[in-house]
C-alpha positions, 0 to 999 in steps of 0.5 A: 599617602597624599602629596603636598607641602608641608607646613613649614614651606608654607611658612617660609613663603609667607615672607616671598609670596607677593601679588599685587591686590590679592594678599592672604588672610591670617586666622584672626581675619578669617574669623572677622571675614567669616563674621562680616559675611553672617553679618551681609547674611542677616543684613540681607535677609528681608526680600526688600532688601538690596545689595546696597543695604550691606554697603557699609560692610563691603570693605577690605576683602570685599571691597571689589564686591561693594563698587557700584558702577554708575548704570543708568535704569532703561526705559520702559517701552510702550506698543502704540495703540488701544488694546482690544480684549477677545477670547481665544480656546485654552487648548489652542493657546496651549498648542500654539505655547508648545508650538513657539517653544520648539516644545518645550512645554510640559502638555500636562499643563490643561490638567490644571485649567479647572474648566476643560472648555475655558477660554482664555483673554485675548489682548491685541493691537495695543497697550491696555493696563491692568485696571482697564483689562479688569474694567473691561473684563468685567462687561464682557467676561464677568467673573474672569477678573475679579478684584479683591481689594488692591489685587486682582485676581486672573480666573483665566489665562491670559495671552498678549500677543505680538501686537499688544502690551499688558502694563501693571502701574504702580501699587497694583498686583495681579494674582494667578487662580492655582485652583483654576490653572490661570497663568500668561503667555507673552509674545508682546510686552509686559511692563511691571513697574512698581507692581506684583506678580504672584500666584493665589494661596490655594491649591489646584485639585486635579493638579496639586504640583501645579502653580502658575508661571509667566512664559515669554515666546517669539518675540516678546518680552518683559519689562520690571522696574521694582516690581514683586514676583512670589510663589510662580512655576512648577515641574522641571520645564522651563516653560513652566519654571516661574518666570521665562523667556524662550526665544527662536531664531526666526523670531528675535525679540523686538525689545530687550527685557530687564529686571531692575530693582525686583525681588523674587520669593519662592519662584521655581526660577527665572529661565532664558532661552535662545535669547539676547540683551537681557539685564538683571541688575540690583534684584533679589532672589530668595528661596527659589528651587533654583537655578535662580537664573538659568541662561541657555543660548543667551548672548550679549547679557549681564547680571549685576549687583544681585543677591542670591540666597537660599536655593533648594535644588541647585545653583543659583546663576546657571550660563550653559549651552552655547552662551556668549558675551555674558557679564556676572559682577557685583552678586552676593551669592550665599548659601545656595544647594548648589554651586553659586555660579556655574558655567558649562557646555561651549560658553564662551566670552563670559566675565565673572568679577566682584562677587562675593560666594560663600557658603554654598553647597557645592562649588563656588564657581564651575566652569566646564567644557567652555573657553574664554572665562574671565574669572576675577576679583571674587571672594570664594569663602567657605563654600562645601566643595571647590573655590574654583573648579575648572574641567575640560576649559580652554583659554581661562584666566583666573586673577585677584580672587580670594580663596578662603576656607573652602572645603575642597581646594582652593582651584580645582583645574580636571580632564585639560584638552590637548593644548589648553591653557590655564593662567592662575595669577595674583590670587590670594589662597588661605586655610583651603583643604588644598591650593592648587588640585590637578588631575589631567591637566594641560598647561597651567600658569602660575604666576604671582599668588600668595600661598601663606595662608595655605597650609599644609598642601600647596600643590596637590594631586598630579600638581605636588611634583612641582612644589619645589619649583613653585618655592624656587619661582616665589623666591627669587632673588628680586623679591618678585615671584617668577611666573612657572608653567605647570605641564607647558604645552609641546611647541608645535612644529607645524605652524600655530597650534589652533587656540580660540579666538576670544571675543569673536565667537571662532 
């Protein structure tokens, strides 16, 4: 028989619970909650459309969701110098594209290049913009470039190299030939300022699966400005992935790359690699394969102020492998395949605060196999799976999130290291199919959390024991909920138990 708190304790800590922002949510303000979130959906449903345009909505329980903090847009950089058109043979450029991505480049990408002796543009020593590149492809490549009213469409690959910059101006879009395997490879600078990005409607016959990508290596990087990115990437390489950014140790950016004020429709995904200062602020992401942004080895980054929406194949922010320094706050992440945001395998130093998770497939936020998450401020509503799931984390602090209607438990804390801690302090749980779940777990801190609208399981798996002394810590005769320590980890006798150093990277 399953363990937990029966409905009538609940009940009798509704009057004791206390926290000092996260409050609990009665039925009737969970039907309005789950009412204002259709409406941000419907709202946010055009790929124009910003999280601004839900602004009037972002009251109450997600009011942290709806502040703005002032963010001043980065300029966009320039290469010095006249840029130079050459050729360069499409086999070559592909094996220096596997050569610069440690090779992770999928080889069967030639398949799709419909002229097996192509050349591709060569752009270098300088910045050319696109109706230049058009004019002088035009003398000495016809047919390579073609215009077809406000576009142009690219019959061949293009490459910019370390050296050079392709600017699109605004009111322009180039369009990728799928039929002839066209697409970018960057180790200079692409600047897309109020331009698109997109790949031709047609398909490509030798390879049917494949559609073009932009792929960023060595030391380049990519700069857009409200800009328009659309049905770009194909197969599971991140190379290949739509939009990415694959960075090296030996060859370290030259400039930083940003999507500001940029919308996304039907791109695979927008991959980062072994990379560092990247901004994604104020974008719109629709109907990509998923992961939406996916951060591999990225230090120093932010994702601000997003709306994710409508993944098919996974989540909608992956941080993995060995990331730090990392800010996620302000998204709108709604009805994604998978988690909204997932976390996992040694990152470190991330905050993940303000965001509004609802409706999603899986979770609404994982973390797993990491240290030194910050997890705050968030409303996890009605997601298929766990609010919050936590497995084999150290050193993580959840504080001030709402976690309402999710079907599973409202924080999942599985498979604790010897010595690791978890703080859960000031959250506000109401109608998840559990509070609090805990299997293996090590030391975890509750302190201050509002349980009223959490009926009947409080504290479930090997965490229903202590519902007695979760009733005595919320009743204190001070009217303040005492704080009490699930599984408190033995003092060591041997001097300071090792705990990571948050903030430094030890």
């Amino acid at each position: 028989m399953r363990k937990g708190l029966p409905i009538f304790l609940a009940l009798m800590m509704a009057s004791t619970a206390v926290g000092a922002r996260a409050e609990q949510i009665s039925q009737a303000g969970l039907a309005r909650l789950t009412e204002t979130i259709g409406h941000i959906g419907r709202r946010l449903a055009p790929i124009d459309a910003r999280k601004s345009d839900a602004a009037a909505l972002l009251t109450d329980e997600l009011g942290d969701i709806g502040v703005w903090k002032k963010r001043q847009t980065p300029p966009l950089d320039t290469v010095p110098g006249r840029a130079t058109l050459h050729t360069i043979p499409v086999d070559f450029m592909l094996a220096q594209l596997r050569l610069q991505t440690g090779g992770r480049f999928a080889p069967d990408t030639q398949k799709a290049v419909a002229d097996k002796d192509a050349t591709a543009l060569f752009v270098r020593g300088g910045s050319i913009a696109l109706d230049e590149l058009a004019r002088l492809t035009e003398k000495q490549h016809p047919g390579a470039i073609e215009r077809r009213g406000e576009a142009y469409v690219a019959h061949w690959p293009i490459v910019i190299w370390s050296d050079a910059a392709l600017v699109l101006e605004p009111g322009q879009t180039l369009e990728l030939s799928t039929r002839e395997g066209a697409f970018i490879l960057n180790s200079g600078l692409l600047t897309i300022n109020q331009a698109g990005l997109a790949s031709t409607p047609d398909t490509n016959a030798a390879m049917p699966a494949f559609r073009p990508f932009l792929a960023t290596a060595m030391t380049g990087a990519i700069q857009a400005q409200k800009a328009r990115f659309a049905n770009l990437g194909y197969g599971e390489n991140s190379v290949t992935s739509g939009l990415s950014i694959i960075g090296a140790a030996l060859y370290p950016a030259k400039l930083q790359t940003h999507f500001i004020d940029s919308s996304f429709v039907s791109v695979r995904a927008l991959t980062f690699e072994n990379a560092r200062d990247i901004s994604i602020v104020a974008n719109r992401f629709q109907n990509m394969a998923g992961p939406a942004i996916a951060f591999s080895g990225i230090t120093r980054s932010r994702v601000l102020d997003n709306v994710v929406t409508g993944t098919a194949k996974a989540q909608a922010i992956d941080v993995q492998n060995a990331s730090s320094d990392i800010e996620i706050a302000g998204n709108i992440i709604l009805g994604n395949r998978g988690s909204g945001i997932f976390v996992a395998n040694d990152v470190r130093d991330v905050t993940i605060t303000g965001n509004l998770l609802a409706g999603n497939g899986r979770g609404g936020i994982s973390v797993v196999r990491s240290a030194c998450i910050d997890v705050a401020d968030n409303v996890v509503v009605s997601n298929a799976q766990v609010g919050i799931k936590i497995r084999s984390g150290d050193a993580l602090t959840l504080s001030r999130n709402h976690l309402i209607a999710n079907a599973g438990a409202g924080v999942s804390i599985l498979d604790q290291q010897k010595n690791a801690q978890i703080t859960v302090v000031d959250n506000a749980f109401s109608s998840n199919k559990s509070g609090v779940f805990g299997g293996s777990a090590s030391e975890v801190t509750l302190n201050a959390n509002d349980f009223a609208g959490q009926s009947p399981i409080l504290l479930d798996g090997e965490f229903s024991s202590y519902v007695p002394a979760l009733l005595r810590a919320s009743s204190s005769p001070e009217g303040v909920q005492q704080a009490f320590t699930i599984h408190p980890n033995a003092t060591s006798t041997t001097g300071p138990t090792s705990r990571p150093d948050c903030k430094t990277g030890s």
